[in-house]
C-alpha distance (Angstrom), angle and dihedral (degrees) to the residues before:
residue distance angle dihedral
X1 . . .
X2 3.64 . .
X3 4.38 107.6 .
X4 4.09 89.2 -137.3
X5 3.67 84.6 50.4
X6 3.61 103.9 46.8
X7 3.95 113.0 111.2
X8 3.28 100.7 -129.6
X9 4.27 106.0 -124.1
X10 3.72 94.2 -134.9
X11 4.15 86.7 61.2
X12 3.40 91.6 51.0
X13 3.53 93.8 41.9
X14 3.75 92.7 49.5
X15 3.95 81.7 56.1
X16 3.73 96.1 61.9
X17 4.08 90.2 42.6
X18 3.69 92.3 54.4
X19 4.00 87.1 54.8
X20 3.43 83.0 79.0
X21 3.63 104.8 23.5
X22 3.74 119.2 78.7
X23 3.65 109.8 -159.2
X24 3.61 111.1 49.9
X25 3.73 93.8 48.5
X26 3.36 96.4 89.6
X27 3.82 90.3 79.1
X28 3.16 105.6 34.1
X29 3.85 102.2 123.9
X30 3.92 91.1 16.3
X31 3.68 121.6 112.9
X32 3.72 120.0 -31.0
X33 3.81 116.2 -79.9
X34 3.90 128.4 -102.3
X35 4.12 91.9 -90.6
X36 4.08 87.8 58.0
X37 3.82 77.0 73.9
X38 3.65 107.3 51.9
X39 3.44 117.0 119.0
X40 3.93 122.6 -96.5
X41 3.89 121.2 -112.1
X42 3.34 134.5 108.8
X43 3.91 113.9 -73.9
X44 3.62 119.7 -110.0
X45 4.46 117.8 -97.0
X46 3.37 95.2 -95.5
X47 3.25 113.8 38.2
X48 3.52 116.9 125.6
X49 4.28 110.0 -118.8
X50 3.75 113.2 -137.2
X51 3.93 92.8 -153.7
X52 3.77 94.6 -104.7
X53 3.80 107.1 58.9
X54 3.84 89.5 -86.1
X55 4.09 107.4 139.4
X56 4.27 114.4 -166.2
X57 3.77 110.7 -81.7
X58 3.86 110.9 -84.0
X59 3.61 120.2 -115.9
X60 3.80 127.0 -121.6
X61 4.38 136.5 -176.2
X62 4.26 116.9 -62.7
X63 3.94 84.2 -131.1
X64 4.30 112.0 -145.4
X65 3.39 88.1 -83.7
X66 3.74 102.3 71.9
X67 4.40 109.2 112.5
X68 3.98 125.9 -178.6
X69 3.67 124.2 -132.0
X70 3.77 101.2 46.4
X71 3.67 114.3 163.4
X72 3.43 131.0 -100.2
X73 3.70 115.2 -98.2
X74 3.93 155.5 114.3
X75 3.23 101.0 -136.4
X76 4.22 127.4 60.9
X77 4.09 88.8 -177.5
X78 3.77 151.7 70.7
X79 3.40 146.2 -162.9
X80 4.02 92.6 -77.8
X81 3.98 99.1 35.3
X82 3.82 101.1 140.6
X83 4.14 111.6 -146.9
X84 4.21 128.5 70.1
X85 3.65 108.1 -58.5
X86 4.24 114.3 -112.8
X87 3.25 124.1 -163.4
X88 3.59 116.5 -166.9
X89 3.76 134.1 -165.8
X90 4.15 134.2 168.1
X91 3.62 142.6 132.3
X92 3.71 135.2 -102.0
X93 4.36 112.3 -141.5
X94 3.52 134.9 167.1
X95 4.08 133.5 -123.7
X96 3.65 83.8 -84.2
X97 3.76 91.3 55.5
X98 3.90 93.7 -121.4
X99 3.91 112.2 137.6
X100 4.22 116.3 -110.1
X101 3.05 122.4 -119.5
X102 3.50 123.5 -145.8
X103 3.86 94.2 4.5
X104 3.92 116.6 167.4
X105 3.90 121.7 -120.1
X106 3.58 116.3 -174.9
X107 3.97 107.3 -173.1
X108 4.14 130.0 -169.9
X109 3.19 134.3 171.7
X110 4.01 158.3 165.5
X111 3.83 116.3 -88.0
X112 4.17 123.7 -131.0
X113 4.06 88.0 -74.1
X114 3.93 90.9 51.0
X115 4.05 90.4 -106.3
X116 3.73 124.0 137.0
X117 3.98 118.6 -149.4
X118 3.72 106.7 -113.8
X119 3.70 95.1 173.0
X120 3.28 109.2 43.5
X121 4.22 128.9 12.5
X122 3.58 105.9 -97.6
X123 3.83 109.2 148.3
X124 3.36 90.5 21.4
X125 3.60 136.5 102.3
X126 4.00 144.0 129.7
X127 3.88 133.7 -141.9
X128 3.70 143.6 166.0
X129 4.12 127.7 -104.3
X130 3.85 111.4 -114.3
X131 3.73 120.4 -114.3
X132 4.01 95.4 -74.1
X133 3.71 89.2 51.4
X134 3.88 102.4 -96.5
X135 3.73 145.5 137.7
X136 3.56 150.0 -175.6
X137 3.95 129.7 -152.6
X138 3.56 115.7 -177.0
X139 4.65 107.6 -162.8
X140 4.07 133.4 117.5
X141 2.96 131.4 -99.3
X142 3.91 114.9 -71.2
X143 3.83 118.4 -114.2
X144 3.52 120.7 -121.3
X145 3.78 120.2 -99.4
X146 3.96 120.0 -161.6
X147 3.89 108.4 -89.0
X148 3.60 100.5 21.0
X149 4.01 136.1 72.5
X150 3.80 125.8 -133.8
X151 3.80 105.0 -63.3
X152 4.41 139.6 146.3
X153 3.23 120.8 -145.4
X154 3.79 126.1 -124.6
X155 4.02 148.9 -162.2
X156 3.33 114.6 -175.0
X157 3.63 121.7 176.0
X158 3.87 136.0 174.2
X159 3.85 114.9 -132.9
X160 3.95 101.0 -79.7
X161 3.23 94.3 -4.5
X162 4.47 138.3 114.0
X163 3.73 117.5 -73.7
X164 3.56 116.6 -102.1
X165 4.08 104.8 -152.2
X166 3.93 105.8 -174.9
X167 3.98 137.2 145.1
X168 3.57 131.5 -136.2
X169 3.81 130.4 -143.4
X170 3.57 143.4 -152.7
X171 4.05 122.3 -114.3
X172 4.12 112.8 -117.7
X173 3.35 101.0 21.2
X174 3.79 111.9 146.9
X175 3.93 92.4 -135.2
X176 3.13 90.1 53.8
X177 3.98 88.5 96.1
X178 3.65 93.8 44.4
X179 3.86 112.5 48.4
X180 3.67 107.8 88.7
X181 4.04 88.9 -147.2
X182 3.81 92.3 57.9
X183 4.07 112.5 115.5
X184 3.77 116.9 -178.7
X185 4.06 88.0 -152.9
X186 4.13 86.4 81.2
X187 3.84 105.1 45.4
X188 3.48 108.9 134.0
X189 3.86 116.8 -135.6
X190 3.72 99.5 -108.0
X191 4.68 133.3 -165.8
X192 3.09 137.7 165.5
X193 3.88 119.9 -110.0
X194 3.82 97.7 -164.7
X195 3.77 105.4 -69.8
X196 3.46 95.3 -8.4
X197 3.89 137.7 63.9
X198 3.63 138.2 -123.7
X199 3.60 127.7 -152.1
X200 4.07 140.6 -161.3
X201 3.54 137.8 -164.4
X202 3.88 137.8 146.6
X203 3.58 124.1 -151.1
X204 3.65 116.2 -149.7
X205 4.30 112.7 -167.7
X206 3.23 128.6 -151.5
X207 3.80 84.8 -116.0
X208 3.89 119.5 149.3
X209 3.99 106.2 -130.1
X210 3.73 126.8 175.0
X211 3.96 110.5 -114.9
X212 3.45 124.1 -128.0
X213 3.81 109.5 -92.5
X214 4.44 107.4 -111.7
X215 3.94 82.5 171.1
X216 3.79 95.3 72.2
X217 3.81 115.0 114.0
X218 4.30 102.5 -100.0
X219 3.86 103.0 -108.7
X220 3.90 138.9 120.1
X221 3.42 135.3 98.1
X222 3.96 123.0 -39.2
X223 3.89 119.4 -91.1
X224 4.01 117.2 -100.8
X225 3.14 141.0 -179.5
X226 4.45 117.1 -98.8
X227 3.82 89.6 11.0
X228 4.06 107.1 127.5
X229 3.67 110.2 -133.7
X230 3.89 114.8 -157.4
X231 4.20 115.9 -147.6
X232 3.96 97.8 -73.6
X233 3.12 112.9 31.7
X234 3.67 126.2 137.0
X235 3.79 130.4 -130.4
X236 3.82 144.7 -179.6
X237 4.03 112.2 -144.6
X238 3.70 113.9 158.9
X239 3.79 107.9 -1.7
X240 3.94 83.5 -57.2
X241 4.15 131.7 104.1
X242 4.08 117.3 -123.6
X243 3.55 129.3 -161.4
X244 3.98 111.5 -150.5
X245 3.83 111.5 -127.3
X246 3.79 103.2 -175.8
X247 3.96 124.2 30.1
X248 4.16 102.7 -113.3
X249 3.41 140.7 148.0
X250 3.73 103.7 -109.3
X251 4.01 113.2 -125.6
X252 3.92 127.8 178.6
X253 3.88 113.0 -68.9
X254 3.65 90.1 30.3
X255 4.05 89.3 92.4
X256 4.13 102.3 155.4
X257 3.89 85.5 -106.5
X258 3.39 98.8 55.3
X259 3.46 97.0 50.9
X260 3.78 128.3 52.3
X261 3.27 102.7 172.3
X262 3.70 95.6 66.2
X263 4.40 102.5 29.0
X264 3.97 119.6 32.1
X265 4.23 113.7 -171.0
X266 3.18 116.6 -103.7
């Protein structure tokens, strides 16, 4: 198959999540995401492939700004939060390009005037990625501060695993091309919904996750309709053996064929 035709398996994976996950779906099939922009090259020796061209997110500066104890929440507004509301959704996977669950994101950030909170822990707040690796932040868009472009700042961290500090940007913003920190590989995919804005990004970690067996003799019982199939399990659909790669509840159209983000042949 033609590489600028390949659908990338995380896509389609992220598909099948958002079947069950409200919040990202609203971009699923919308722009590109952030990695769509990383810049070409050739990727360093050891870094780990994700199967689709995906390489672990890059890391980038704390900033002075960073504090500890933030509390736990989706949310970094209210009611009477002045600044354009953002809304913004993503998953968290490992080198194996498995979702993680339970992954740690610790977000901060500048308010409308391009101020942080030093005393207190506005604009910031942490939470936890759902069981098919995804979250939802709900903020504005930071103000701009001199030196620096639009950009959040991020922890992300795999249970028991290294901290992944990072910062994510904002596509056609004229600093952009003057902030020295600036790296195109973590624009978020950004649109406007009405007067406010929504925002995508994945996070991939350098996070060591054992891949589904395809070497497994094809066996198991055959596919059908309403039956919930954990991650594992083994069909028959057509004469051929499947290996399940995401626990669902199987529905018409989702045949194992038809859907390779949730059955790979075995």
């Amino acid at each position: 198959m033609d590489e600028e035709n390949k659908l990338s398996r995380k896509t389609v994976l992220k598909a099948a999540l958002a079947a069950g996950v409200a919040a990202p779906v609203a971009l699923i099939g919308g722009p590109a995401l952030a990695r769509a922009n990383a810049v070409g090259g050739t990727a360093p020796e050891l870094t780990p492939a994700c199967h689709d061209g995906d390489e672990p997110t890059i890391e980038q500066t704390e900033g002075p700004y960073f504090k500890p104890n933030s509390p736990e929440r989706t949310s970094l507004v209210t009611p009477g939060t002045p600044g354009t509301r953002l809304t913004v959704t993503g998953y968290v996977f490992g080198r194996a390009c498995l979702p993680v669950n339970r992954a740690l994101l610790d977000f901060w950030q500048a308010d409308v005037n391009g101020a942080y909170d030093n005393t207190g822990y506005t604009f910031r707040g942490h939470q936890y990625t759902d069981a098919q690796g995804a979250f939802t932040l709900s903020t504005i868009v930071p103000g701009l501060y001199p030196g620096r472009t639009r950009h959040i700042h991020v922890k992300v961290q795999a249970p028991g695993r290294p901290v992944l500090t990072t910062q994510l940007y904002f596509p056609g913003e004229p600093r952009n091309n003057t902030d020295s920190i600036f790296d195109a590989r973590l624009l978020m995919t950004v649109r406007d919904n009405g007067s406010a804005k929504e925002g995508a990004f994945d996070f991939v970690l350098d996070v060591p996750q054992a891949p589904t067996s395809a070497s497994t003799p094809p066996g198991g019982t055959s596919w059908a309709v309403g039956t919930a199939y954990a991650a594992g399990a083994r069909v028959t659909y057509g004469g051929r053996g499947y290996g399940c790669l995401q626990a669902h509840t199987a529905q018409p159209g989702w045949e194992p064929p038809a859907v390779p983000a949730l059955w790979r042949g075995e």
